[in-house]
Every structure is written in structure tokens, then in C-alpha cells.
C-alpha positions in Angstrom: -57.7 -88.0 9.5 -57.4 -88.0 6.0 -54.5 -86.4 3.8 -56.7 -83.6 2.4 -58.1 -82.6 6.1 -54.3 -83.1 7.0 -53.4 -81.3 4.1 -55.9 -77.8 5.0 -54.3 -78.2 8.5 -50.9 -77.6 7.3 -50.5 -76.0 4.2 -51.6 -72.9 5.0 -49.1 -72.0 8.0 -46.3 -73.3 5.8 -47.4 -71.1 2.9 -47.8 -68.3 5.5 -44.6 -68.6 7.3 -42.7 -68.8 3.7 -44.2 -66.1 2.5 -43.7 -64.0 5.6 -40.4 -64.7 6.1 -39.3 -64.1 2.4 -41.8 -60.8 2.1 -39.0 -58.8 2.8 -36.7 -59.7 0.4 -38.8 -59.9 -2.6 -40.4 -56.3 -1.4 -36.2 -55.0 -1.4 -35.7 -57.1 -5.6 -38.9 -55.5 -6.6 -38.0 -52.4 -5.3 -34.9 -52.8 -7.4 -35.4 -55.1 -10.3 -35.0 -54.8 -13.2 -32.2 -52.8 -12.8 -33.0 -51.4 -16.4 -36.2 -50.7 -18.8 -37.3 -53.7 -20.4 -38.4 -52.7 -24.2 -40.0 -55.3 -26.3 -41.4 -54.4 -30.2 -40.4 -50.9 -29.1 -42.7 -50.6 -26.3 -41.5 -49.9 -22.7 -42.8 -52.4 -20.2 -44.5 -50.8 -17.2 -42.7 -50.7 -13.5 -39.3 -51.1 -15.6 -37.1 -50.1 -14.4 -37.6 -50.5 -10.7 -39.0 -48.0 -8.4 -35.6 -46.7 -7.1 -33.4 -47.0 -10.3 -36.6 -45.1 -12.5 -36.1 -42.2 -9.3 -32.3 -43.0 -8.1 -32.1 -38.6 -8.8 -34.6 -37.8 -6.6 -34.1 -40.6 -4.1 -30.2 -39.1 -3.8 -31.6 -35.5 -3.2 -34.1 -37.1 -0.5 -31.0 -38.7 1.0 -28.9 -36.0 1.0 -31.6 -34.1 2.4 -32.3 -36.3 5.3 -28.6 -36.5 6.1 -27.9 -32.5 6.2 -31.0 -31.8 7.8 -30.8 -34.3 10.6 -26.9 -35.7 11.0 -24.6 -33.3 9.8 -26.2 -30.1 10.5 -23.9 -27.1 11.2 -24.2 -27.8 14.7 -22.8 -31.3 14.6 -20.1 -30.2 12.1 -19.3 -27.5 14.9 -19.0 -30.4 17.3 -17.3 -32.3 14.7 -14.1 -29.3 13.9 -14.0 -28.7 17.9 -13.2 -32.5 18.5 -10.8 -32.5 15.4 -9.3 -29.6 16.1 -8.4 -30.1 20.3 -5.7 -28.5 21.7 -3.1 -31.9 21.6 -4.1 -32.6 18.4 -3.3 -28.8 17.2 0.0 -29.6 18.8 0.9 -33.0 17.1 0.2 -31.3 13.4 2.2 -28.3 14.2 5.1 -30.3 15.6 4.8 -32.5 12.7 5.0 -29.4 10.4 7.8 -27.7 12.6 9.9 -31.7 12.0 8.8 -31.5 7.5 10.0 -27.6 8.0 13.3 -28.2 9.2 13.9 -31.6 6.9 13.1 -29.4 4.2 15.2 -26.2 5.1 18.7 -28.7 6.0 18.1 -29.8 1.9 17.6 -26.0 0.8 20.8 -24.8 -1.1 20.0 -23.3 -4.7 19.8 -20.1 -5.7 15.8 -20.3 -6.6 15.1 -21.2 -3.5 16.9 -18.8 -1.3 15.0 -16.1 -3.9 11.7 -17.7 -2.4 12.8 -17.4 0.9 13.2 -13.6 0.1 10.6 -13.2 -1.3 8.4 -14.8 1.3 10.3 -12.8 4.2 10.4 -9.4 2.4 6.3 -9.5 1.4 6.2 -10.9 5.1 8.0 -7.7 6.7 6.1 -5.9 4.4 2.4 -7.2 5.3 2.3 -8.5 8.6 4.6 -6.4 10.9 2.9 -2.8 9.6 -0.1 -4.6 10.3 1.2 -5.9 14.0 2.5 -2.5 14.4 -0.7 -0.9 14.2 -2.5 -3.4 15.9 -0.1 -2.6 19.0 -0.8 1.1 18.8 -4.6 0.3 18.6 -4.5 -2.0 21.6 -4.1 0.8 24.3 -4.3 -1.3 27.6 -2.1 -4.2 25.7 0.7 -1.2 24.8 0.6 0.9 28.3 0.7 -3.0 30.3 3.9 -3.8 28.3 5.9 0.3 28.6 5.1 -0.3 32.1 6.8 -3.5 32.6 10.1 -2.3 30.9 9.7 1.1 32.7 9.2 -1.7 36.3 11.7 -4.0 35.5 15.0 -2.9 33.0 14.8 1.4 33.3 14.2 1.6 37.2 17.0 -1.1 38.0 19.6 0.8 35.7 23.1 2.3 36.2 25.3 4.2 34.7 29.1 2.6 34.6 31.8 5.0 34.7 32.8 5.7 31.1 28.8 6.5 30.7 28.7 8.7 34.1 32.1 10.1 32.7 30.6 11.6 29.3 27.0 12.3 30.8 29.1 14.8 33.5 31.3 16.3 30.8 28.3 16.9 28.9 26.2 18.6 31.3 29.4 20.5 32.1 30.5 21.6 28.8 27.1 21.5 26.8 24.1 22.0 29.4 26.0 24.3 31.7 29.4 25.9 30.5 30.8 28.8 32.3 28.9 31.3 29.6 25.6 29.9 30.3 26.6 29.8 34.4 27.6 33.1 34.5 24.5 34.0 32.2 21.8 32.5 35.2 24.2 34.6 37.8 23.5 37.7 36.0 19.6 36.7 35.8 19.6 35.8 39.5 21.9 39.2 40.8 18.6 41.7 40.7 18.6 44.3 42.8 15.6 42.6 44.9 17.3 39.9 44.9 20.3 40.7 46.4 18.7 43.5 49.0 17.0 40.2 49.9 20.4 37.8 49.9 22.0 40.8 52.4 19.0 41.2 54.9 18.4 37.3 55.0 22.6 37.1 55.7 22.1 39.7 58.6 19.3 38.0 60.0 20.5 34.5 60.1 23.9 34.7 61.2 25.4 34.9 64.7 28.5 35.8 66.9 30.9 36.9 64.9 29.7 36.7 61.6 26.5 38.6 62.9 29.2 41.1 63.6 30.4 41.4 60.1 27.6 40.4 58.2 25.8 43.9 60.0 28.6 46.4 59.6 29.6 45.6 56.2 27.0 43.0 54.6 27.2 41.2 51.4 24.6 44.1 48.8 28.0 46.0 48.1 30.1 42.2 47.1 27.3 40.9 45.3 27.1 44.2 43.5 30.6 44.2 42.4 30.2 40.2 41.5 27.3 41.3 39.3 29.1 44.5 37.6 32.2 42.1 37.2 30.4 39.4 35.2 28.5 41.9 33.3 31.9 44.1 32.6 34.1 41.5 31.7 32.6 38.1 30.8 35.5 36.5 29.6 37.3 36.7 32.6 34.2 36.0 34.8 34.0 32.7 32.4 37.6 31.9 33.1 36.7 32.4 37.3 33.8 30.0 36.9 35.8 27.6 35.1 38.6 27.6 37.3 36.5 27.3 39.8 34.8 24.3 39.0 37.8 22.8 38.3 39.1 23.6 41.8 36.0 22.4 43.5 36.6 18.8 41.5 32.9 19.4 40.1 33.5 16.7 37.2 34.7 14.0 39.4 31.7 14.5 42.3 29.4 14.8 39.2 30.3 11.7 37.8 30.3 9.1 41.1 26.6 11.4 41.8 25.3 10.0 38.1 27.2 6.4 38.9 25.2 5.8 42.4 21.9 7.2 40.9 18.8 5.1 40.3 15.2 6.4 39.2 14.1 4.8 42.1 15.9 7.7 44.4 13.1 9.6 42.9 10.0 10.5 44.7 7.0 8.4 44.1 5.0 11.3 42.0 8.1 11.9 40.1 7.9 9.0 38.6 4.6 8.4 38.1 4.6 11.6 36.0 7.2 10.2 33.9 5.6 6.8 33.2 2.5 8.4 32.0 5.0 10.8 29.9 6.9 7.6 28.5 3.7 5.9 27.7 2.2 8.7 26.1 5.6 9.8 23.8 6.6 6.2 22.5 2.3 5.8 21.6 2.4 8.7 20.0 6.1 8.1 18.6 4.6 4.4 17.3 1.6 6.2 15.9 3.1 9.4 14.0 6.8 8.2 13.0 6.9 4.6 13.9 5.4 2.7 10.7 7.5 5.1 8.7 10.8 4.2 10.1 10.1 0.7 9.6 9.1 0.7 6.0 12.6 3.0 5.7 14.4 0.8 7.4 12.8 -2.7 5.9 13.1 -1.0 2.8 17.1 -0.8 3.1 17.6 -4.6 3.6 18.8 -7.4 2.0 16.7 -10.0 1.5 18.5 -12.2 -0.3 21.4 -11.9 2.0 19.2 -12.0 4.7 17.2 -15.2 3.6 20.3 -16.7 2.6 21.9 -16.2 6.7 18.5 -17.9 8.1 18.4 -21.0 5.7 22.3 -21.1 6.7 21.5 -20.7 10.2 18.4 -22.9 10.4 20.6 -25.6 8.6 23.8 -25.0 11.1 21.6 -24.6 14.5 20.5 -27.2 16.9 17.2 -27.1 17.7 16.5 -28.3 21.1 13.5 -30.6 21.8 12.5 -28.2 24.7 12.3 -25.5 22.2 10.4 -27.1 19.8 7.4 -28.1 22.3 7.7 -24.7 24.1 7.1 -23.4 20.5 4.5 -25.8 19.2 2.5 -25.5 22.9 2.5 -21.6 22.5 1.7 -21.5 18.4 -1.1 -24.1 19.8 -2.9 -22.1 22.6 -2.7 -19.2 20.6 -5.0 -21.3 17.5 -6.8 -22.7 20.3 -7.9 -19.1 21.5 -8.3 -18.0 17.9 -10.8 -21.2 17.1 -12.3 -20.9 19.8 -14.1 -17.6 18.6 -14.1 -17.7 15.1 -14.5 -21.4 14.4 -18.4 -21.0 14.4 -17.6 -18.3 11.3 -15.1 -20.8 9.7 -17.4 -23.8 9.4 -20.5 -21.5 7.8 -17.9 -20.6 5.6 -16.4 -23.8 4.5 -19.5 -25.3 4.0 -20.3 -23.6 1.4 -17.2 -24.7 -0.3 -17.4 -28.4 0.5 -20.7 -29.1 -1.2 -21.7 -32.0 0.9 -25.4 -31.7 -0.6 -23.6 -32.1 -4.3 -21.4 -35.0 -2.9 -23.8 -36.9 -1.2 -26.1 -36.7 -4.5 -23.4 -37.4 -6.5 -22.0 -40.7 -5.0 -25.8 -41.8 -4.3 -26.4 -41.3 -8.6 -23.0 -42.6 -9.4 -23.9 -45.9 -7.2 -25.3 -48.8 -9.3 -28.8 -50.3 -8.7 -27.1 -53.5 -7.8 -24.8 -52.3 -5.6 -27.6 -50.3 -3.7 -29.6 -53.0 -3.4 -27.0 -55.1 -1.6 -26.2 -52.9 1.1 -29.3 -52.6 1.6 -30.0 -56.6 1.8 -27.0 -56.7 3.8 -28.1 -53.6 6.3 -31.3 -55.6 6.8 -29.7 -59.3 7.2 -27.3 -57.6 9.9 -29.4 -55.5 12.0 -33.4 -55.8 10.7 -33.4 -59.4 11.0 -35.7 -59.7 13.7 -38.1 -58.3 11.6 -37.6 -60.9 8.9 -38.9 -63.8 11.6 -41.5 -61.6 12.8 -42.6 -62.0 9.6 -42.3 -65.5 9.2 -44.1 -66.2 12.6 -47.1 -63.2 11.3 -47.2 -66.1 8.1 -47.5 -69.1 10.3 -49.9 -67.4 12.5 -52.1 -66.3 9.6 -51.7 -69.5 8.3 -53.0 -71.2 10.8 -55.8 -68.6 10.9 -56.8 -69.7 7.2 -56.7 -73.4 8.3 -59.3 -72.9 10.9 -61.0 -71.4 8.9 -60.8 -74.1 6.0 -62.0 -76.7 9.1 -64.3 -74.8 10.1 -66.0 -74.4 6.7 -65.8 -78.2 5.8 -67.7 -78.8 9.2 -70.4 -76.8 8.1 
């Protein structure tokens, strides 16, 4: 064999495989080069710039495109904030800000900044409690759950001590019910029905010798003379009742009564009734006069000497580590809760204001040529570079195509 038959045996899968196996490359530089127009006696060459630095605008928006319509749609950005934003993570960044708060507070000791701190908490009772206050009237079941727990668990358990059982007696005696207003209700009760009735259900009722005297004398006739006595002579029938009650010891039984008394003694109706009338007065208390008495009465404070006692406190006060994760747990579950509804309405909204399209076209443009076409030699070096030999083996295999061929047509 001969070097030229030698020659159409071989050169053509060598040919083929270098060409094959370098396709790639040069397909990626002409895609790229030159990286800018080439002008010669003031006349553009053609193809100059490359294909992807003549288009790099239009090539970002196609990117961006892609990428928004395929990887970070608002779906996956959903996904995305729901993973970031996990319950122990929420916890770490608020503990964090709970540790930077504190730091901070311990250094606060000018004047300016205890007038911030005023400022924040006055527009702060200002805003948000109204707000929280109405919120509370609005949330019926919320409102009515929590009256009935106090009403359960602090009023139904109470007790009068004695200094309170001692003024609540000498109230009801001297304000509720004095002697006037007792012998007032004796006059009202001392009809003449009524006391025809009294006498018939004495003679009635009683037996041996009372039966005796109740029948020959009665009680119509004393009861008569009671009534024309407190009606005649009130002062004195005042004086009689108050004697009375002070013989009797009414003060002292009236005050160990109010000492041993619970709500509970109560039967069940009775206080059933006044639940639902507690529920309903403080609502309608919050809803009517509420709001107003706390704008009177945040109004009236001190905010500077108010802020001023907090920093001092916050700076003087140690903060248990208990207390800070039972606080930074409950702050978390309650953004948890909070995210977990309106986090679909918080990424359509901050998208939006990110601009990801703008971004993504931006740093695309902003990119030089060069530096495009690197990562993109590098991304298919790396990871495409089974394609690269398939190449390579499609020249050799073509190549040795063409050299049968070439044989074949010298045998002819």
C-alpha cells in the first residue's frame, strides 16, 4: 500500500474527528467574536459584532424571560418565602433582634433619645391600642370567651375580708336601708288587705295557746296601731327601728353573712343571668365609653417620664433566658399564623417592587461578551462534555465514511 492510498485511508477520520471534536468550540467564539464591530475605510464589516454581542438586549430579555416564566414563578417564590421564613428560623431572627434591642437600650441615656422613645410609645398608644380596642369589641366570641373566664375563675372564687364586709354592711344599713326608708316599706306593706290577711293567716296557723290568743284578740288591731304610729310620728318610729336594729346586732350578723358569701351560693339560673348581663354591659361599656376613656386617660400621661422609667427599667432589669424564648416562641407562632394566610398576598406584592425582570436584564447587559462567553465554555467543558466526544467520534466516523468512499472511487 502506497502513502497516497494510505494517505485517503486516514486523513479523512483524522480531519473528521478534529473537526468534530473542536465544532463546538468554534460554534460558542463565532457566536461571540468579535466582541466588537470591525470598521475598515468607514464601512462596517458584516457578522461584526458577533451574534450575541450585536443582540446581548434582547438575548437578556429572552433570559429573563425564560427564568421568570419557568424557575422563579410566583409559585416557586411562594415555596421559596415559606422555607425562609419556617417557624425556627422566625424564632432565631426575632431572638437576635430581642439580644441588638436590649444592647442597644443598656447604651440609651441622652435626652434625644428618651424624646424618641416617647414619641414612639405615645403615637403607639395612640394607634395601635384604639385599634386593638376595637378589634376586641368586634371579635364577639373572642370577647364573651375571655368575660367568661374572669367571671369562672377570679369573681366566682371571691371574698369579702372584714374591713370590706364591714363598710358593704354599714352601707346597706345606712345608705340602702336606713330606718326612714325601713319604716317607709312598713307603711307600704301595712294595707288594710294586707293586714286583714296577716291576722286571719295568724289565727289559722297557730295552736294551743297562742291559737287561744291569737282568736280572742288577734294581731288587725296591733298592726293598726303600728301603722298609725309610724305614720303619726316618724321620727320616733325611726328612732324604734334604729334601736332596734341595733339591739338585734343587725350590723355584726350582716357583716360575717357578706364575709362567708360566695356567688357560687347562688342558684345556677342566677348566675347565668348575670353572666350574660356582665357580658352584655362591659361590650356595650367597651363600645359606647371605652375608646373615650382611653384617649382621656392616654392623653393625661407623660411620655417622656414614662419612656424615660422603661429605658431605666429595661436597662436595670434582668431578663431571664426563659423569658426571652417564651417571648420569641409566642411573637413567632403568632407571624407564623399570620404568614401563613397572607404570605400568598405579600409575595404578589413584593414582586412588583423587586424588579427581578429589570435585574436579571440588567446584570445580563451589564456582563461583557468575554465574560459571557466563558461561562459558557466553562458550563459546557464541565457538564456538556460528553457531547464534545460525541462529536469527535460523529468526525471519525464520517471520516472514515469519506475514506471508503475515496477507495471505493479509485477502484473504479
Amino acid at each position: 500500500m502506497d502513502g497516497r492510498t494510505l494517505g485517503l485511508w486516514l486523513l479523512p477520520p483524522v480531519v473528521g474527528g478534529i473537526i468534530g471534536y473542536f465544532t463546538n468550540d468554534l460554534a460558542i467564539r463565532m457566536l461571540f467574536r468579535p466582541y466588537r464591530p470591525v470598521v475598515i475605510g468607514g464601512w462596517q464589516l458584516p457578522f461584526t459584532p458577533g451574534l450575541i454581542p450585536a443582540n446581548q438586549g434582547r438575548l437578556a430579555r429572552r433570559i429573563a424571560d425564560a427564568i421568570l416564566g419557568s424557575l422563579l414563578t410566583p409559585d416557586a417564590l411562594h415555596d421559596l418565602a415559606r422555607r425562609l421564613l419556617e417557624l425556627p428560623r422566625l424564632e432565631a431572627a426575632i431572638a437576635w433582634l430581642v439580644s441588638l434591642l436590649l444592647e442597644r437600650l443598656r447604651e440609651v441615656r441622652d435626652p434625644r433619645s428618651i424624646e424618641v422613645a416617647a414619641d414612639v410609645l405615645r403615637d403607639l398608644a395612640g394607634s395601635a391600642l384604639p385599634r386593638w380596642l376595637r378589634a376586641i369589641v368586634r371579635q364577639r366570641q373572642g370577647l364573651d370567651a375571655q368575660i367568661d373566664r374572669w367571671f369562672e375563675q377570679q369573681l366566682l372564687s371571691q371574698k369579702l375580708g372584714p374591713l370590706q364586709a364591714q363598710q358593704l354592711g354599714d352601707w346597706l344599713l345606712e345608705g340602702a336601708f336606713p330606718p326612714d326608708q325601713i319604716r317607709r316599706v312598713m307603711l307600704d306593706f301595712l294595707t288594710d288587705d294586707n293586714i286583714r290577711n296577716l291576722d286571719r293567716i295568724v289565727r289559722d296557723r297557730t295552736r294551743g295557746t297562742d291559737w287561744v290568743i291569737a282568736n280572742l284578740f288577734g294581731v288587725q288591731s296591733s298592726l293598726q296601731r303600728l301603722r298609725q304610729f309610724l305614720r303619726e310620728q316618724p321620727e320616733a318610729g325611726d328612732a324604734v327601728i334604729a334601736e332596734l336594729s341595733q339591739r338585734l346586732a343587725l350590723r355584726q350578723q350582716l357583716s360575717q353573712a357578706l364575709q362567708t358569701f360566695q356567688l357560687t351560693d347562688l342558684p345556677q339560673t342566677t348566675l347565668t343571668d348575670l353572666r350574660l348581663q356582665l357580658r352584655q354591659g362591659l361590650r356595650q361599656w367597651l363600645d359606647q365609653d371605652g375608646l373615650s376613656l382611653l384617649e382621656g386617660a392616654l392623653g393625661g400621661l407623660d411620655w417622656t417620664a414614662a419612656a424615660r422609667a422603661l429605658l431605666d427599667r429595661l436597662r436595670t432589669a434582668v431578663i431571664s433566658d426563659e423569658a426571652i424564648a417564651a417571648f420569641r416562641h409566642e411573637v413567632a407562632l403568632i407571624l407564623d399564623q399570620r404568614l401563613e394566610h397572607e404570605l400568598e398576598d405579600l409575595v404578589a406584592a413584593a414582586l412588583p417592587i423587586l424588579a427581578l425582570e429589570d435585574l436579571i436584564i440588567g446584570r445580563v447587559e451589564a456582563t461583557p461578551a468575554a465574560d459571557l462567553e466563558a461561562a459558557i465554555q466553562g458550563i459546557v467543558r464541565s457538564e456538556l462534555q460528553a457531547i464534545v466526544n460525541i462529536g469527535g467520534v460523529l468526525g471519525v466516523l464520517l471520516g472514515c465514511v469519506q475514506s471508503l468512499i475515496n477507495v471505493w472511487s479509485l477502484s473504479t
